[in-house]
C-alpha positions in Angstrom: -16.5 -32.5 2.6 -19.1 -30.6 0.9 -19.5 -30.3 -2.6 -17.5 -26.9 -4.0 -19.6 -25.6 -7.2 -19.3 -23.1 -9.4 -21.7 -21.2 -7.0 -19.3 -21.6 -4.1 -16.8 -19.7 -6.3 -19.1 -17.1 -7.7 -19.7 -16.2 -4.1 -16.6 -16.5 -2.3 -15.3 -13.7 -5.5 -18.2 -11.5 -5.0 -17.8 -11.4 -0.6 -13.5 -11.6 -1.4 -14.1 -8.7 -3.4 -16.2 -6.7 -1.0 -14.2 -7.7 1.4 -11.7 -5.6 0.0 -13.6 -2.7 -1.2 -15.4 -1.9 2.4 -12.7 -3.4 4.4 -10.4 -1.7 2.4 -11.9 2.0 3.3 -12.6 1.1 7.2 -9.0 0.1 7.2 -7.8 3.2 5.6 -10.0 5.4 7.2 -8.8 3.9 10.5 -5.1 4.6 9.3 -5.2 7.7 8.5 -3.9 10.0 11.3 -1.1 7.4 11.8 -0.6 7.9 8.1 -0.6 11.7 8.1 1.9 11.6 11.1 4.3 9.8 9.3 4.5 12.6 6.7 2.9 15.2 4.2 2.9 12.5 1.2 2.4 9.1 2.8 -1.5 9.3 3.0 -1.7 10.2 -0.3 0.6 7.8 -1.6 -1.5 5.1 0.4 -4.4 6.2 -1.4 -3.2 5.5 -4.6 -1.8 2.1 -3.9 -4.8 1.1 -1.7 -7.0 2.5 -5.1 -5.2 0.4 -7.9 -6.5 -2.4 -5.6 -9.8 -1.4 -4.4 -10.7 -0.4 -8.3 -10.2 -4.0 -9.2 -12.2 -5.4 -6.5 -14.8 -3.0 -7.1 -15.0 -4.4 -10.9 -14.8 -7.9 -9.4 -18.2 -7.1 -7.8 -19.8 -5.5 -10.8 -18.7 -8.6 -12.5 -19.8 -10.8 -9.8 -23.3 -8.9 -8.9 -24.2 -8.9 -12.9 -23.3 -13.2 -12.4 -25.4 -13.3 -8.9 -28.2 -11.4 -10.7 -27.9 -13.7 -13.7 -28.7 -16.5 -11.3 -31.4 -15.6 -9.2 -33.9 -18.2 -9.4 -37.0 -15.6 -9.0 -38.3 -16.3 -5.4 -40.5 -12.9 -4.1 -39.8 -11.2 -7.3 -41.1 -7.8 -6.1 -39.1 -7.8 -2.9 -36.2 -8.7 -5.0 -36.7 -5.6 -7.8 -36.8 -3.2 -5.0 -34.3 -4.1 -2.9 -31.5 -5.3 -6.1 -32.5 -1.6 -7.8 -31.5 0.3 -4.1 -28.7 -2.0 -3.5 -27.3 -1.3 -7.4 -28.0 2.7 -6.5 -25.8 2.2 -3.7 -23.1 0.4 -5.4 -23.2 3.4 -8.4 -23.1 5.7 -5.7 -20.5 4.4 -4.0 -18.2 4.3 -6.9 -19.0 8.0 -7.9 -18.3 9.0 -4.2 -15.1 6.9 -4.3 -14.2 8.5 -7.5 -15.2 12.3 -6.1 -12.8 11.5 -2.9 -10.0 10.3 -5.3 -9.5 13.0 -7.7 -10.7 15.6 -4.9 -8.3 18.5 -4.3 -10.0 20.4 -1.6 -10.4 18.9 1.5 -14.1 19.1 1.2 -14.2 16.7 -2.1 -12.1 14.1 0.2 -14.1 14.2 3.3 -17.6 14.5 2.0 -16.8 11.7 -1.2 -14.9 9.6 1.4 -17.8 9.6 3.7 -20.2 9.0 1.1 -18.0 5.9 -0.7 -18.0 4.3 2.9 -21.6 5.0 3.9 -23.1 4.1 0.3 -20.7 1.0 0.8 -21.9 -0.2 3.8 -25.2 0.0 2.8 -24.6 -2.0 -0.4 -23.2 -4.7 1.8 -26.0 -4.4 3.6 -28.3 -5.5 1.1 -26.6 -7.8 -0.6 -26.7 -10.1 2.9 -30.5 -8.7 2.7 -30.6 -10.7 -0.8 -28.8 -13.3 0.3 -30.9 -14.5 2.7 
């Protein structure tokens, strides 16, 4: 068997974590008209649940990406700046949009910060496998 380090952990809690932030809105997004068809409050109370757990793995991966930075052994420094400074835009941006679709009232804040938390999400996963590499 191979050798598990503290490495291995680090990023098994950083993909675990995304895992459930990204997953988590495809899932949800996917869900949603069988949601809505089961009645007026169910998506909304969905939300909510699926939020108190998407909000923790979304600190796991701040936690996690200030760890993976931490420990980045400087390889192609410039190509490392740009693309860690674009993929940490992403991830602010996908917070604020997640954030904008949760306490959104009209259906305009929902749809535009929903689309925007997944699309700002995907790209952050995106990079990160760029970085990883």
């Amino acid at each position: 068997m191979l050798t598990v380090d503290l490495e291995s952990v680090r990023l098994f809690l950083h993909v675990l974590a995304a895992t459930v932030w990204v997953g988590g809105q495809i899932t949800v997004g996917g869900l949603l008209p069988v949601l809505r068809a089961a009645g007026a409050d169910v998506p909304r109370l969905a939300a909510r649940q699926f939020g108190r757990i998407a909000w923790t793995a979304f600190a796991v991966l701040l936690a996690t990406g200030a760890w993976n930075m931490a420990t980045y052994d400087g390889k192609d420094r410039d190509g490392y700046q740009v693309t860690i400074g674009v993929k940490l835009a992403f991830v602010v941006l996908s917070g604020v949009a997640a954030y904008v679709h949760q306490r959104g009232r009209s259906r305009a804040a929902l749809a535009v910060g929903g689309a925007a938390a997944m699309l700002f999400s995907l790209g952050a996963l995106f990079l990160g496998i760029v970085l990883a590499q």
